[in-house]
C-alpha positions as CSV (number, residue, x, y, z in Angstrom):
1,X,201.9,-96.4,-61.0
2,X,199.1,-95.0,-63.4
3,X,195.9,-96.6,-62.5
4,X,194.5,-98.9,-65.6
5,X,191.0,-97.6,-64.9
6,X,191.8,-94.3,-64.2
7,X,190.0,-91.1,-66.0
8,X,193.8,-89.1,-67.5
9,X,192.0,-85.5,-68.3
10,X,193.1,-82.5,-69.7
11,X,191.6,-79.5,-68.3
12,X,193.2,-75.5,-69.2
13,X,195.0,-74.0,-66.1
14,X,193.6,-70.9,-66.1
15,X,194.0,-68.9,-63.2
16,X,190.5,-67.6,-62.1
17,X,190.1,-64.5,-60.0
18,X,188.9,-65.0,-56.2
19,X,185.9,-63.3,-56.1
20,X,182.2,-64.2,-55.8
21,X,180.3,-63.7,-58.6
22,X,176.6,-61.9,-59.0
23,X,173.2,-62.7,-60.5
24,X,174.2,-62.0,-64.4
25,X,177.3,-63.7,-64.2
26,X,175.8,-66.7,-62.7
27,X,173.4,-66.4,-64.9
28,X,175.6,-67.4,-67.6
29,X,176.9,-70.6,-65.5
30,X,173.3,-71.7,-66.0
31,X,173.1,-70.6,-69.6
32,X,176.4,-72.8,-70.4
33,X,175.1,-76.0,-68.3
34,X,171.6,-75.9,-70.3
35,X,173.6,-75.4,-73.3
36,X,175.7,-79.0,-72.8
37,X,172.4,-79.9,-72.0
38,X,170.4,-79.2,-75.4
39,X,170.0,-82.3,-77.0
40,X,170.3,-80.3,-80.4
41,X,174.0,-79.7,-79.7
42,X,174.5,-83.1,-78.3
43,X,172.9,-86.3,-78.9
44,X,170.4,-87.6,-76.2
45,X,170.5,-91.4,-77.6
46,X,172.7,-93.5,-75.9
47,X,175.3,-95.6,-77.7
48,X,173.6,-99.2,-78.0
49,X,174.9,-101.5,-75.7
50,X,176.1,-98.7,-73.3
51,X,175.2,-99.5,-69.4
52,X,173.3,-97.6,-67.1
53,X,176.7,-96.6,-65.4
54,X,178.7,-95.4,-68.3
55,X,179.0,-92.0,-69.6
56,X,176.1,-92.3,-72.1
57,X,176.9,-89.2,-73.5
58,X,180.6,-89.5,-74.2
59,X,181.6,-91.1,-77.4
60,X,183.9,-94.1,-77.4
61,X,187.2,-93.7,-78.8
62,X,190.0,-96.2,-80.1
63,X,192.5,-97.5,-77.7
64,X,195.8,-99.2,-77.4
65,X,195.6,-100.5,-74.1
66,X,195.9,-104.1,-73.4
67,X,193.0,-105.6,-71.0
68,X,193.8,-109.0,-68.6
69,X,192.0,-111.9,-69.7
70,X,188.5,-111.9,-69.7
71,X,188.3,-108.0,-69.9
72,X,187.6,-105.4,-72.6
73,X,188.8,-101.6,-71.5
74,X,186.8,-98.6,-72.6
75,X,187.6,-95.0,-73.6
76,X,185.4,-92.7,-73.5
77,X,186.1,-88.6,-75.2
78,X,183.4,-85.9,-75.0
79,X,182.9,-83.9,-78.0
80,X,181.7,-80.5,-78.4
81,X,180.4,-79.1,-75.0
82,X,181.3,-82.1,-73.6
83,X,185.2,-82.0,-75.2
84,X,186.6,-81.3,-71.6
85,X,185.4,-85.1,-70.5
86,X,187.6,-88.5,-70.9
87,X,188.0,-91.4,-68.9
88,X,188.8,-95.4,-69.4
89,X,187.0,-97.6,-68.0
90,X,187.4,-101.7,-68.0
91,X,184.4,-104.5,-67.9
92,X,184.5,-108.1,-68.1
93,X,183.9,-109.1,-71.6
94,X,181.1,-111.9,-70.7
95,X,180.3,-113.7,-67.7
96,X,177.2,-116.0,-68.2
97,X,178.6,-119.4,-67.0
98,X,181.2,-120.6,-64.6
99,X,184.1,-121.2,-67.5
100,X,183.7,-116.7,-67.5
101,X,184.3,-116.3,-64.2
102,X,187.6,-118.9,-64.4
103,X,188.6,-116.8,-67.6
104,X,187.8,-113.8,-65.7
105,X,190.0,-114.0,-62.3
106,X,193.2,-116.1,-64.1
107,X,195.4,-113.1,-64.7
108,X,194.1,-110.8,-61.7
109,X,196.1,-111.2,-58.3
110,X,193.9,-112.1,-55.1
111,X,193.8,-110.5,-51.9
112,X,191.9,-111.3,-48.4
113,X,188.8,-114.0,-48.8
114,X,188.1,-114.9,-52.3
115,X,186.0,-118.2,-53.2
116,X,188.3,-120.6,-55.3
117,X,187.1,-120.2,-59.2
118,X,186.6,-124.1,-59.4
119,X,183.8,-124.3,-56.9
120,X,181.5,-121.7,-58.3
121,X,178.5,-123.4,-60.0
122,X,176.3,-120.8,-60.5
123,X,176.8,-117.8,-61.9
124,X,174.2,-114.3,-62.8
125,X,175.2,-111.0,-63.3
126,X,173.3,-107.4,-63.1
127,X,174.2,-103.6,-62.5
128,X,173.7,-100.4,-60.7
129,X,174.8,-97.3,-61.2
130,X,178.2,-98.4,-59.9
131,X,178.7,-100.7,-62.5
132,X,178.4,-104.9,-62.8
133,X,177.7,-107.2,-60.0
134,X,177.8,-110.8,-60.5
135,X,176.1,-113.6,-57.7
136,X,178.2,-116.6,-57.5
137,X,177.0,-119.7,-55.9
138,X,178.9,-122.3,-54.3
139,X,178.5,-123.8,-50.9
140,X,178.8,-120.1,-50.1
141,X,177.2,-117.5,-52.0
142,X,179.3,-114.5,-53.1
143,X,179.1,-111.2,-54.4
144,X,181.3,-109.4,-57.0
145,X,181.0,-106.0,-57.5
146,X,183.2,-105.0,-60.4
147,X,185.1,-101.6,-60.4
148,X,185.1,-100.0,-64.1
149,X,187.2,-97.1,-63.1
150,X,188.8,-98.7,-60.4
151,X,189.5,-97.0,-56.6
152,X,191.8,-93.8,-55.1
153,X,194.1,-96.8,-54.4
154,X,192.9,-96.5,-50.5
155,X,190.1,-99.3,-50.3
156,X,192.5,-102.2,-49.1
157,X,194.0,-99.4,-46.8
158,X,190.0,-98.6,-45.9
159,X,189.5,-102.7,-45.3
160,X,192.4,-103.3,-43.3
161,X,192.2,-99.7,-40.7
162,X,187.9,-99.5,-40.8
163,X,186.1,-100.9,-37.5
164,X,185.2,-104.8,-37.9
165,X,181.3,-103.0,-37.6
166,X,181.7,-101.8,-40.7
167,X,180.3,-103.9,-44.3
168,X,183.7,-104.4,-45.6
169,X,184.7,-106.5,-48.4
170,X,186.5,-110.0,-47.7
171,X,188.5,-109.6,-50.5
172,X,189.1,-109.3,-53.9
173,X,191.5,-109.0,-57.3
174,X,193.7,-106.7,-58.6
175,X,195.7,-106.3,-62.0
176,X,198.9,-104.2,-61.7
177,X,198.6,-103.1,-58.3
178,X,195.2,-101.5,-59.3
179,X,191.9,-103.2,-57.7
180,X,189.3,-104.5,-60.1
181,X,187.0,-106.6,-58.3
182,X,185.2,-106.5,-54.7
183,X,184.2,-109.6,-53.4
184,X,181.7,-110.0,-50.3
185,X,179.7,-113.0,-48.6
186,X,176.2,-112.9,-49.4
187,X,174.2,-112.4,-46.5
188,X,170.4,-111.7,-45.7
189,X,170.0,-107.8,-44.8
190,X,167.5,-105.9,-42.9
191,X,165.8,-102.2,-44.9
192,X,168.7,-99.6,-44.8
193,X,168.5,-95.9,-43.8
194,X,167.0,-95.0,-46.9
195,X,164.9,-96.9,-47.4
196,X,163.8,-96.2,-42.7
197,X,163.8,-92.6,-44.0
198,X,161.9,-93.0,-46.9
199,X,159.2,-94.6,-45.1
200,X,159.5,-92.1,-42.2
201,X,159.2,-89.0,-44.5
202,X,156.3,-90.3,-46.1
203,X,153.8,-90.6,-43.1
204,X,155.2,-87.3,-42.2
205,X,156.6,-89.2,-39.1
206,X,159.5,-86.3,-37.9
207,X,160.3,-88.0,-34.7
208,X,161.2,-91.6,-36.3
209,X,163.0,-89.4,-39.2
210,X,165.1,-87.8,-36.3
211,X,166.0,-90.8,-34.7
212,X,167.0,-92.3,-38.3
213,X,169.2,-89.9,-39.0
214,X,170.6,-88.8,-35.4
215,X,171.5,-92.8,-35.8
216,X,173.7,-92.3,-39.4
217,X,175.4,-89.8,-38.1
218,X,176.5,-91.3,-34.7
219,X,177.8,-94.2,-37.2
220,X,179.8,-92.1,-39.4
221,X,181.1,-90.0,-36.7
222,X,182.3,-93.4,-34.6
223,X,183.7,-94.2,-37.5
224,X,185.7,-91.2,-38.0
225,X,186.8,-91.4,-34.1
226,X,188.1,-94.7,-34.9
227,X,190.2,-93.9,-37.5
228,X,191.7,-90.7,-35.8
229,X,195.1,-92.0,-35.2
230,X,195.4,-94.2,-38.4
231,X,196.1,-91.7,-41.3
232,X,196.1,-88.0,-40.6
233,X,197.7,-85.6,-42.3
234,X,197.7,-81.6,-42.6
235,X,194.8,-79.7,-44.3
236,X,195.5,-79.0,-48.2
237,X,193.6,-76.0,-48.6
238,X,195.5,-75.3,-51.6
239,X,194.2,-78.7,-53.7
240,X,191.1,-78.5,-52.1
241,X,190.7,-75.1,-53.6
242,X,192.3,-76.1,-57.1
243,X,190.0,-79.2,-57.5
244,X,187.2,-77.2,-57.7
245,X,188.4,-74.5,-59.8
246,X,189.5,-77.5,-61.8
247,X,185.7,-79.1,-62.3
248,X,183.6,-75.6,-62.8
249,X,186.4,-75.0,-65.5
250,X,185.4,-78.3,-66.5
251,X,181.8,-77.4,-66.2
252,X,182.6,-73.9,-68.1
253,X,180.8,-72.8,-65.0
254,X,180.6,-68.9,-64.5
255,X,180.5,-69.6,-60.2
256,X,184.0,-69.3,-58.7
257,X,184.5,-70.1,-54.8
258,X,187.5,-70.4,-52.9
259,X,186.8,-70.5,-48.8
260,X,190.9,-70.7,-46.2
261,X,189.3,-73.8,-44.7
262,X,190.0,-74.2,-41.1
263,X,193.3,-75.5,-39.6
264,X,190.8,-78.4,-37.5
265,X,190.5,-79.9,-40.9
266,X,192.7,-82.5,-41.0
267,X,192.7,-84.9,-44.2
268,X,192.1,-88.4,-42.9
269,X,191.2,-91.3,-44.4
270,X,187.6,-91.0,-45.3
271,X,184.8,-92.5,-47.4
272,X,184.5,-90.9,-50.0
273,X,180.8,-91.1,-51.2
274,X,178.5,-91.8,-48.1
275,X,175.0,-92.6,-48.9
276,X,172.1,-93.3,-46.8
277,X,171.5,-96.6,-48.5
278,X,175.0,-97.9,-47.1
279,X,173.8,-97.6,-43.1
280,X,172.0,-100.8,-42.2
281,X,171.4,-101.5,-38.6
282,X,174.7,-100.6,-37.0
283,X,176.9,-101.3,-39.9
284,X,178.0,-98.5,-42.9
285,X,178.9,-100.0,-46.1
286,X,181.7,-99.2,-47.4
287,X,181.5,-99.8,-51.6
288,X,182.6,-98.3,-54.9
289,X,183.0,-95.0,-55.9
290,X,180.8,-93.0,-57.7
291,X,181.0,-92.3,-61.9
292,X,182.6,-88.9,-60.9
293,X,185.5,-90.5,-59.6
294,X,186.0,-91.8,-63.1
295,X,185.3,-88.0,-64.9
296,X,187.4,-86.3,-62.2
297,X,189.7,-88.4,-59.8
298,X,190.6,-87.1,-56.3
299,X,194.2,-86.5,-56.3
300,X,194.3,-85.4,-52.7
301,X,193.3,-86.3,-49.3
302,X,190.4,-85.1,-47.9
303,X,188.7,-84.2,-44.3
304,X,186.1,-85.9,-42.0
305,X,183.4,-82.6,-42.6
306,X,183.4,-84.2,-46.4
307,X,182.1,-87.8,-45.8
308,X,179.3,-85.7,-43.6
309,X,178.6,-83.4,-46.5
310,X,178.3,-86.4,-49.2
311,X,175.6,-87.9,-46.8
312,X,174.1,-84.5,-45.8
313,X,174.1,-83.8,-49.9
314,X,172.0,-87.4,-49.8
315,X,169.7,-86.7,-47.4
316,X,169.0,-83.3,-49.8
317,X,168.2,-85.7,-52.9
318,X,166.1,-88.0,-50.8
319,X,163.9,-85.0,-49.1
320,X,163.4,-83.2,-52.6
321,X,162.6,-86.4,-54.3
322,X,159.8,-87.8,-51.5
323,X,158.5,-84.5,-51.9
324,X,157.8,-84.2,-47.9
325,X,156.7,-81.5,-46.0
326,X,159.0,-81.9,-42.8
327,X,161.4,-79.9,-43.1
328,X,164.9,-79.9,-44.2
329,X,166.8,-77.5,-41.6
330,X,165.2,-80.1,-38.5
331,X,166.0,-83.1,-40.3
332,X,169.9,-82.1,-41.3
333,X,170.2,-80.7,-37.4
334,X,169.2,-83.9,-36.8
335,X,171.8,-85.4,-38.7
336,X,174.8,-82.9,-37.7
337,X,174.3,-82.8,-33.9
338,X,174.4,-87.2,-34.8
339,X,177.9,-86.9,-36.2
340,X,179.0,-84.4,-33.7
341,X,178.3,-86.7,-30.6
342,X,180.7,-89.3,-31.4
343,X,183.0,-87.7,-34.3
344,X,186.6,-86.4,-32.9
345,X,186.1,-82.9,-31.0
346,X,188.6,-81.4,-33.1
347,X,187.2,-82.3,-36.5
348,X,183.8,-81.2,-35.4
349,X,184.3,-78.1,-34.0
350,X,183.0,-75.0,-34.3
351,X,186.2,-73.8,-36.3
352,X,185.6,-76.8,-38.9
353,X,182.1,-75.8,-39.4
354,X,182.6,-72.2,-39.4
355,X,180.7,-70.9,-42.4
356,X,183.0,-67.9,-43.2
357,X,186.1,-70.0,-43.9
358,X,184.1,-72.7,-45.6
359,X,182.6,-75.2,-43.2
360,X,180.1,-77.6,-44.5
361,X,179.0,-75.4,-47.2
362,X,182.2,-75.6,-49.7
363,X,181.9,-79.1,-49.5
364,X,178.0,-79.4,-50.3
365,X,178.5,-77.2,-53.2
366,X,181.6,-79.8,-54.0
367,X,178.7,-82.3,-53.8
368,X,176.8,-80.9,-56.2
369,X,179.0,-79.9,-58.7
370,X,179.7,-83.9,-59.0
371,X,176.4,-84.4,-59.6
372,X,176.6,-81.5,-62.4
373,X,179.6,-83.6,-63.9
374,X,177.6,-87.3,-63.5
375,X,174.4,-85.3,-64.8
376,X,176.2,-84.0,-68.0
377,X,178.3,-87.2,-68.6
378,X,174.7,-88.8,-69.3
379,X,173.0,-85.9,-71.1
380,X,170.4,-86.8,-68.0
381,X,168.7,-83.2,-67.4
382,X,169.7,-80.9,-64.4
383,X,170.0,-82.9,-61.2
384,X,168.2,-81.6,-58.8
385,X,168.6,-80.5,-56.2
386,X,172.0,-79.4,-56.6
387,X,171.5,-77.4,-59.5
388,X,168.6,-75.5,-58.0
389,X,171.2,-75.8,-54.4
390,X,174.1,-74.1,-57.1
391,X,171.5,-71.1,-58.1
392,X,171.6,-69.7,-54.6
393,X,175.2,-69.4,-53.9
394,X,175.9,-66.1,-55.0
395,X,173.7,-64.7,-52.6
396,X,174.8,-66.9,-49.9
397,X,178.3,-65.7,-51.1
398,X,177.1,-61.9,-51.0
399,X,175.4,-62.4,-47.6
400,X,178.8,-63.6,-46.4
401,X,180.8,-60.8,-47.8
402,X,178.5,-58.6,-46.3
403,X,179.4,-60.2,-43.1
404,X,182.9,-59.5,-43.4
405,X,181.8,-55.3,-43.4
406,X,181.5,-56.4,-39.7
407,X,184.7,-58.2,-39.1
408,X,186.8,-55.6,-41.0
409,X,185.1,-52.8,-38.5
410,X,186.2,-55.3,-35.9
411,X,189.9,-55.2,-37.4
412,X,189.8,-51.6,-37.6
413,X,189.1,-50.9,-34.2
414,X,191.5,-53.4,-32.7
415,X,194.2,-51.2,-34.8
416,X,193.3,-47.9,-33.7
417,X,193.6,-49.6,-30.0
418,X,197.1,-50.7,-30.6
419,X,198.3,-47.2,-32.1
420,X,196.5,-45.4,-29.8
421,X,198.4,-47.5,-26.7
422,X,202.0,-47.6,-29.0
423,X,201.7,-43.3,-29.2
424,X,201.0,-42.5,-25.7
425,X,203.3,-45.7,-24.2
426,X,203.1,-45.3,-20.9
427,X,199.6,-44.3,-21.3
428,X,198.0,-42.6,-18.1
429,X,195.0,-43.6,-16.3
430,X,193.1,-40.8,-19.2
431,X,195.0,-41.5,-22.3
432,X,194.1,-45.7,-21.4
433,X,190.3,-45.3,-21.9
434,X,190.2,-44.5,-25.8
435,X,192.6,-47.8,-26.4
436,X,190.5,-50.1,-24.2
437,X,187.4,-48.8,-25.5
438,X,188.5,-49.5,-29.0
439,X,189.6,-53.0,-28.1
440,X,186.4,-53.4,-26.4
441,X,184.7,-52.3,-29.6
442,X,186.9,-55.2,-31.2
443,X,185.8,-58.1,-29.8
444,X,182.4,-57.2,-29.4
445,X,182.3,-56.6,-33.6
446,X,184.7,-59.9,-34.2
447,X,181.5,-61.9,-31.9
448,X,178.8,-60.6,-33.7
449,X,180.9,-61.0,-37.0
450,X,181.0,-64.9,-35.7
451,X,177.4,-65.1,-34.8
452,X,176.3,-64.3,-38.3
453,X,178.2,-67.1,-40.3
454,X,175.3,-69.0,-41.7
455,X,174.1,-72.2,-39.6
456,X,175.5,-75.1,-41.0
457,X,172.2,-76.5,-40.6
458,X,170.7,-74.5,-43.2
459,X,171.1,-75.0,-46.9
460,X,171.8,-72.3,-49.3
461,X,168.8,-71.8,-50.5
462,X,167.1,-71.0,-47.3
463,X,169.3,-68.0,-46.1
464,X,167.9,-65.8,-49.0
């Protein structure tokens, strides 16, 4: 069933060579994203009326769709630059007294814990960058967190298979199969990771900033452990692949990279978008998905090593935007050698995080290439630091094809062993010395070939 709330867009299928690119060409990647940016070929004014978590950029279009009761749905269509952009989105038409929120849930279907409409006698709304939230009060005080372009159609899946540690919704409502609204008890909270980090970073406090984040990733990775056996299917290096050529096509970026994967990376079922902000004493949060989701919907599954790179990608932001001196490589360690302790051996192994077939770095670059996406959708300026992250990766695609000079040696010599042994089968004691020197050659090269793949520890823009 089509999702109500999901982005339909049309992006060309061109085939794009598998390659990395140099300098100039990126060059021109960066040329064409401060192009969409110019505010002379787009418009930098927001649409009045148009919320902090719409596409301010995107023009709204008319529509033919039919919204429940209480809702107005949204379509948005780039123009321009910005042509290769659409998505539908769906609100709730008002909600400033208690008759709204009746209006509001009468044509949705409930699910799990959901206060009865009648006893709500309170009622405020707000926003975030995720879209509304209203605070209803009763003799229990809820939140609902409203989703304008809807889920991946795994967040009851998510409730139900999650660890009771984590901060799962109670419930919620959904119209045709498609889930709308979040609802969560309202309960007093202690300072998230964040906002510990932020703190931490700020009096230059590298031991406490550690411990923080040796802490998030111990969560995340127990929480991967625990889902092991739930939903696990083979890696999809194919769509992985495709999805990204997909968004820089969409991006008219000039970067192309396309990484095997390893065969450890199983899809499971993961997060998503992992943010500091959702770890809270021994608890993740486990909320809505980001606008991107809305400009360019997963359509596959995905692997542990990507929840790790959405929160290693967050821990980037927050660093570059404290403006700390620590330094990044300790601190993301930190955060790894976390996740490693209690995530499933296989899923973080060295294969998974092995640089040369992808590891964590394809998946940071996926990272920021959705902040690209949620940065042009609002005609916002260059994110940073992905874009500045996105600048380095053709040299840290050279380096690694540079790399491969000393794998291919290793190849070589393994070959010449194996002829050599096939041409003079039964060797004598002489005639085996050339073969097992050649062999010995091989895996000597194939280890050093190994040892060079770029630390996953250390972001692009540090192995230059």
């Amino acid at each position: 069933m089509s999702h109500p709330c999901r982005l339909q867009l049309g992006f060309r299928n061109h085939s794009a060579p598998q390659h990395s690119l140099g300098p100039l060409q990126f060059k021109a990647f960066a040329d064409r994203f401060n192009e969409v940016l110019d505010p002379f070929q787009v418009p930098m004014k927001m649409s009045e009326g148009v919320e902090s978590w719409m596409p301010g950029a995107l023009p709204q279009i008319e529509h033919i769709n039919i919204a429940p009761r209480g809702f107005v749905i949204l379509e948005f269509s780039g123009k321009g630059p910005l042509s290769a952009f659409s998505c539908s989105m769906i609100q709730p038409s008002k909600l400033s007294k208690t008759s709204d929120w009746i209006d509001i849930v009468s044509e949705l279907d409930a699910w799990g814990e959901v206060p009865e409409p009648n006893s709500i006698d309170q009622v405020s709304i707000s926003e975030n960058s995720r879209g509304p939230v209203a605070h209803l009060g009763s003799e229990t005080e809820w939140i609902a967190e409203f989703l304008p372009w809807g889920s991946d159609g795994l967040l009851r899946k998510r409730v139900n298979s999650y660890s009771e540690s984590c901060d799962l919704p109670c419930g919620g409502y959904s119209w045709k199969g498609s889930d709308i609204i979040l609802i969560r008890k309202e309960i007093s909270q202690s300072a998230n990771s964040r906002e510990l980090l932020s703190g931490a970073l700020e009096n230059g406090n590298k031991g406490k900033s550690d411990e923080i984040l040796r802490d998030c990733g111990r969560l995340l990775g127990a929480l991967h452990n625990h889902v092991e056996e739930i939903r696990v299917t083979p890696p999809d290096p194919k769509r992985w692949n495709t999805r990204v050529a997909e968004i820089e096509e969409a991006l008219r970026a000039r970067s192309i990279w396309r990484t095997p994967y390893s065969r450890d990376s199983d899809c499971m079922l993961s997060i998503g978008d992992v943010r500091l902000d959702d770890f809270r004493g021994d608890s993740i949060r486990i909320g809505r998905p980001r606008l991107s989701d809305a400009l360019y919907p997963p359509d596959c599954g995905f692997p542990a090593i990507r929840d790790l790179a959405s929160l290693i990608h967050d821990l980037s932001r927050l660093h570059y935007s404290s403006g700390t001196k620590l330094d990044i490589v300790g601190l993301r360690l930190s955060l790894i050698d976390g996740w490693r302790e209690t995530a499933p051996s296989k899923w973080a192994s060295e294969n998974v995080f092995y640089s040369h077939r992808g590891g964590l770095a394809i998946w940071e670059y996926e990272q920021c290439l959705l902040d690209v996406i949620e940065a042009t959708s609002h005609q916002s300026g260059p994110p940073q630091p992905a874009v500045g992250l996105i600048e380095f990766v053709p040299s840290f695609q050279k380096k690694m094809f540079n790399n491969r000079t000393i794998g291919a040696l290793s190849i070589m010599a393994g070959l010449f062993g194996i002829s050599t042994l096939y041409v003079s089968f039964p060797p004598s004691l002489q005639e085996i010395i050339i073969p097992s020197l050649c062999f010995f050659v091989s895996i000597v090269l194939m280890r050093i070939y190994r040892r060079m793949s770029p630390s996953p520890e250390v972001p692009f823009n540090r192995l230059v």
